[in-house]
C-alpha positions in Angstrom: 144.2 118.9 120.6 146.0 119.4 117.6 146.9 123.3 118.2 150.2 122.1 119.3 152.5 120.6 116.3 154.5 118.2 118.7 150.9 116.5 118.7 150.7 116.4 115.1 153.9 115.1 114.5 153.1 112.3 116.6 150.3 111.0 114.6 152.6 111.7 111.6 154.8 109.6 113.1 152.4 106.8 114.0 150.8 107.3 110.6 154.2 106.6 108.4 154.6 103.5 111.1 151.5 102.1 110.0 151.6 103.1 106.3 155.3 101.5 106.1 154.8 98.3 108.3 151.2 97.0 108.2 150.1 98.0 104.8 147.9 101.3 105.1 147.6 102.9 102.1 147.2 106.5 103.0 145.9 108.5 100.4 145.0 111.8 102.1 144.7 113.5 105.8 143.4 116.5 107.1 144.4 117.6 110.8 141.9 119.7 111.8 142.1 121.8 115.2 139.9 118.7 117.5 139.9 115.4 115.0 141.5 114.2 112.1 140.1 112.9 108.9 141.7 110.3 106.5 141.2 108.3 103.2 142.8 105.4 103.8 142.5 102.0 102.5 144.3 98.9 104.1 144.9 95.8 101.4 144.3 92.5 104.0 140.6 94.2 104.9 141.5 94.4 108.9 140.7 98.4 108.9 138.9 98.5 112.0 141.7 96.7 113.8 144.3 98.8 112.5 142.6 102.3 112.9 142.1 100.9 116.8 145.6 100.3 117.2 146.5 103.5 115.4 143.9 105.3 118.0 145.1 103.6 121.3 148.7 104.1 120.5 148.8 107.9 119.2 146.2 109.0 122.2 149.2 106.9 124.9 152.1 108.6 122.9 150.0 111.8 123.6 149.4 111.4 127.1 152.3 110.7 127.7 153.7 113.8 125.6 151.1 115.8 127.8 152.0 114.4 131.2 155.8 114.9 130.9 155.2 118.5 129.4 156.2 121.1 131.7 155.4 123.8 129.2 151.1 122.7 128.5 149.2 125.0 129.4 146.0 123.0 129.0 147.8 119.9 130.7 144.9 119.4 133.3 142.1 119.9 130.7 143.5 117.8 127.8 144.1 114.8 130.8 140.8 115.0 132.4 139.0 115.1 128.9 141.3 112.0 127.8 140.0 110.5 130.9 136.8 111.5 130.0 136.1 110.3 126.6 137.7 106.9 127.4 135.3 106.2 129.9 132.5 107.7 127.5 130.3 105.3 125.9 129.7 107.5 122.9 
């Protein structure tokens, strides 16, 4: 997933959003080539909630990036396995 850097720079993006507007203290990341990890540390307790919204609103931003690519070659795969793992129960 994150191969491509426009990818990354989306959950950048997202990231400073949440860092700068609902109080995540970020204190290191890792992009790795299929997840992400993060020390992270958010002052009102409510991490859950916010690393769900983080989640849902990076993978749309990504879709969305995906679906409107015309240059993804891994378009059809990256769709069916976000299809996939949202529907997964894992």
């Amino acid at each position: 997933m994150f191969t491509r850097s426009k990818y990354c720079e989306e959950f950048l993006n997202n990231l400073e959003f949440c860092r700068k507007n609902k109080g995540l203290k970020v204190y290191a990341y890792c992009i790795m080539s299929s997840h992400i990890h993060l020390i992270i540390e958010w002052e009102e307790a409510k991490l859950p909630q916010i690393i769900r919204d983080l989640k849902s609103y990076t993978a749309k931003r990504i879709i969305a990036l995906i679906t409107n690519s015309y240059t993804e070659s891994r378009k059809e795969w990256l769709l069916y396995m976000f299809r996939y793992f949202a529907n997964s129960t894992q």
